[in-house]
N, C-alpha and C positions, 0 to 999 in steps of 0.2 A: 522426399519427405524428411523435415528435421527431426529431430530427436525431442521428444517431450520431456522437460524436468518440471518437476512440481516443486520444487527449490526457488526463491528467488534469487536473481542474481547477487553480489555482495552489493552492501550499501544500502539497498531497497529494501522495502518489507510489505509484509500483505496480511491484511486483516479482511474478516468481515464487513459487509454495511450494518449501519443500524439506521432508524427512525431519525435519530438525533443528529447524523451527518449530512441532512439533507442541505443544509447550507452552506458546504463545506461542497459538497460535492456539485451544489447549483454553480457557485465559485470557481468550480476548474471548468465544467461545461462552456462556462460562457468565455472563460479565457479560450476555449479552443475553437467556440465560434467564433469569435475575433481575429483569429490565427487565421480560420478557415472562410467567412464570409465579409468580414469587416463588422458586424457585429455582433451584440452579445444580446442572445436572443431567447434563453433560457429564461422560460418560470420559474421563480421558486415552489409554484404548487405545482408542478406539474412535479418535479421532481419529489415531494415528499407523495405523490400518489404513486409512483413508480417505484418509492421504499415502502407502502403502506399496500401495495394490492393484494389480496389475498392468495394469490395462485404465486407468491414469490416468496420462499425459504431463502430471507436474505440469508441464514447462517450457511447455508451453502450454492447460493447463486449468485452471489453478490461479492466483490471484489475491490478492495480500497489498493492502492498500491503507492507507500511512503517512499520520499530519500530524505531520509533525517523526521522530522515533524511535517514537513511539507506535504500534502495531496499532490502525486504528482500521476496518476492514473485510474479508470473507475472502470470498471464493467461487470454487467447484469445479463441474465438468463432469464427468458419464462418460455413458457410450453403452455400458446393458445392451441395447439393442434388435438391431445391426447394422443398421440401416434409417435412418426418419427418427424415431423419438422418443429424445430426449435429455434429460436429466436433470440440475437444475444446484440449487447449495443459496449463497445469498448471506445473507450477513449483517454487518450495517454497525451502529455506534452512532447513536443519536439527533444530529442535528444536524448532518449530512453529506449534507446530497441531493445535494449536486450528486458527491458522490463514491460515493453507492449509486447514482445512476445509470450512471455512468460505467463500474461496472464491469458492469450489467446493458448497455452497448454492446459490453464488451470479448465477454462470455457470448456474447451473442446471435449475433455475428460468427463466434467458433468453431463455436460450435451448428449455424452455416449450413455451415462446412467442412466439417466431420463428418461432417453426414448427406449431402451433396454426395458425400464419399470410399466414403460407403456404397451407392452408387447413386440416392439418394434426389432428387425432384423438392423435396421442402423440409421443412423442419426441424420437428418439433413439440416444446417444450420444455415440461420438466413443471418448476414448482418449489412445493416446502410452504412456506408459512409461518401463523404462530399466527394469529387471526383478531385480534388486536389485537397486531400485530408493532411493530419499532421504524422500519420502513418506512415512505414515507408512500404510501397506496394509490391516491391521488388519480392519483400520479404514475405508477404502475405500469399505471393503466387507462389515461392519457394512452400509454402505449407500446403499447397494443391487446393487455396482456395482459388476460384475462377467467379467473372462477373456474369450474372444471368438476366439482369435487370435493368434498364437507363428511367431513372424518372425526373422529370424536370421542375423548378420549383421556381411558377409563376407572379407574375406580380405587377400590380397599376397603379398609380396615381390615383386620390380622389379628387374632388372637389367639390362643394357643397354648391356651387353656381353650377358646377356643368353635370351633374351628379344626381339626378333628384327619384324618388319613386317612379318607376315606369308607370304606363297607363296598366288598366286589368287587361288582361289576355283573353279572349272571346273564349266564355266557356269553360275558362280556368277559375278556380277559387283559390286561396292562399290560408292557411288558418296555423298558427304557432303550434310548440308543445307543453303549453298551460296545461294542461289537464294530464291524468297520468293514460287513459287510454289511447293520447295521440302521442303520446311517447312508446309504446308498445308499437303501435302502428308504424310508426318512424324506424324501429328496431327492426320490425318484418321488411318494410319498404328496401331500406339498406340491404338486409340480405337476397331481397328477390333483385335487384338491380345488380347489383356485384357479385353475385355466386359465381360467373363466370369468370372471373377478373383474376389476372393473376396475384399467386401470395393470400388470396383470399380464402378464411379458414371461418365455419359456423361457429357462433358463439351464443350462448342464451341471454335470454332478456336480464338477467342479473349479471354475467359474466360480461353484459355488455355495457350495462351501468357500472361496473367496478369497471370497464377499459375505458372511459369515459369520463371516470370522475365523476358521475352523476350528483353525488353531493353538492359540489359546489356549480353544476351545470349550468346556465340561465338559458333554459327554458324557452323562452321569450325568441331565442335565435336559433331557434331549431324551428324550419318550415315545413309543412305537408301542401301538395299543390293535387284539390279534388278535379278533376276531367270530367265534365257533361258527359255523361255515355260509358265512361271508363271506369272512374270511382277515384279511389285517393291513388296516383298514378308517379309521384313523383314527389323527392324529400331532398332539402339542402339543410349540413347541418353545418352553424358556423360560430365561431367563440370570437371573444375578444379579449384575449389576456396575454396575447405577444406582447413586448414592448413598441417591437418596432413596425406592426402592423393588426389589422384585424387578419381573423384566419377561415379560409374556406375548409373545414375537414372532409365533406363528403356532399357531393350534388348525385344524385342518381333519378334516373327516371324509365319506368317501366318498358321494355319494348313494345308494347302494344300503343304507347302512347307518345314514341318518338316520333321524330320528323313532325313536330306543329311548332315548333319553336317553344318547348317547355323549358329546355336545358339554360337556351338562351334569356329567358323572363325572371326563371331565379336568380340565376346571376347578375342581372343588371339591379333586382330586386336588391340583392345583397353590395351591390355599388353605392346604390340611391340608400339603403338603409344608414350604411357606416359612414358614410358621406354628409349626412343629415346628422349625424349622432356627435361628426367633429374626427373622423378620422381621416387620415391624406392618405393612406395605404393599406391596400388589401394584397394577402396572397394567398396559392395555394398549392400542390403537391400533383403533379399528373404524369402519369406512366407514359412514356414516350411511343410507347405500340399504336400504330395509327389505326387498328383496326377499330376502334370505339368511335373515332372521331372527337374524344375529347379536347384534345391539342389544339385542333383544328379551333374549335367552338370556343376556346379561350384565347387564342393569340386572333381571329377577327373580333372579340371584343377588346382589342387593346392592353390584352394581360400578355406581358414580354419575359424569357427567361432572367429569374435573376442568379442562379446557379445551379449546380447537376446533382446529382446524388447515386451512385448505385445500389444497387443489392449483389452482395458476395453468396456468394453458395461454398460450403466444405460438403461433402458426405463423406460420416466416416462410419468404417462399421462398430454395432455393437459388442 
């Protein structure tokens, strides 16, 4: 276990986020995508909703970390759980250990507030990072984090020739979330299909519009899929404001209403949609545990790894 200082190292400095550094801080992301994927992949809204959510005191969850005037490191804290697991995303340029650690003391310490305020005997902190990050991991296992997670992060080629809307599926219907009660429905959907899933924490129908960004959402690409017999059995929710591809965030389909080929109808849906729309590229995020058959049901539709991601675990006590 190293020794925690809440000091930064000389040279560096560390402030608060605010509101107003969201472009500042979109700006190192994407350099460290670049570092780490080969591209830069960062929204800029996705990042002023990650300083704007409600459930985030950037005055003390949030972490700039300077050498000189430079942004040279960022990391955030929130707490979807109300208990003990917490949830924290750090990201630092090459050649600064001693100031990526520094703020993984400053994390860890909140993390132990937190879950403390929540009742909690001790903290368990979850963070992703790409499985060849600009971290050095030597260091991170030296602080007893350990990896508990592999998720894979898929991705296909479109094409608007070879690409088109599939036929209907016998018995299936498709309908958006135009309306605000199939956006609720969508909300519940999600949680009855993934409550099992690892990492997965309840969250309410507002709490789940503010993790969503629902302001700026479009609607329009969020699907519900009603089952003859079953009822509304299965939801694909998917955005398009990556740069460098459209994005699948969440396909789920009821157990009662697996095995008909619903999983596979969305998804070709969402091919033939963005394909149509002018996009060459879809991807998406799936937990490498084969018990879902997820993996499975993306790589026979022609979705290939494009790089890895873990999840780190610390627990520490309160």
């Amino acid at each position: 276990m190293t020794t925690t200082s809440l000091t930064p190292p000389p040279g560096l400095t560390v402030r608060a986020a605010t509101p107003g550094d969201a472009a500042a801080v979109c700006a190192l992301l994407n350099e460290v995508d670049l570092l780490e994927t080969g591209r830069a992949d960062t929204e800029l809204a996705e990042v002023r909703a990650d300083l704007n959510h409600p459930e985030v005191d950037l005055e003390r969850d949030s972490w700039l970390l300077f050498e000189g005037q430079r942004l040279v490191g960022y990391a955030l804290l929130w707490d979807e759980s109300g208990g003990e697991r917490i949830d924290v995303d750090h990201y630092v340029l090459p050649g600064r250990p001693q100031g990526a650690l520094h703020l993984f003391d400053l994390m860890e310490k909140r993390a132990a507030q937190r879950a403390g305020a929540n009742g909690a005997a001790r903290a368990v902190l979850h963070l992703h990072l790409n499985t060849a990050p600009t971290m050095d991991l030597s260091a991170l296992r030296a602080r007893d984090w350990r990896t508990v997670r592999r998720y894979h992060v898929m991705a296909r080629q479109l094409s608007a020739a070879d690409d088109s809307l599939p036929e209907p599926l016998a018995g299936v219907t498709l309908r958006d979330c135009s309306a605000e009660e199939d956006r609720r429905r969508a909300h519940r959907l999600l949680h009855e299909c993934f409550t099992e899933h690892f990492d997965f924490q309840p969250r309410s129908y507002p709490q789940w519009l503010d993790d969503i960004d629902a302001e700026r959402a479009d609607w329009s690409l969020i699907w519900i899929a009603h089952v003859d017999g079953v009822g509304d059995a299965a939801v694909l929710r998917t955005h398009d404001d990556r740069p460098s591809m459209a994005w699948i965030g969440n396909l789920g389909v009821l157990p009662e209403a697996r095995g008909r080929g619903i999983g596979g109808h969305l998804l070709r849906h969402a091919f033939g949609h963005y394909a149509q729309s002018g996009r060459d590229r879809i991807g998406l995020g799936v937990d490498t545990d084969k018990s879902s058959g997820a993996l499975a049901l993306y790589e026979r539709h022609g979705m290939t790894l494009d790089h890895a991601v873990d999840t780190w675990e610390l627990i520490r006590p309160v």
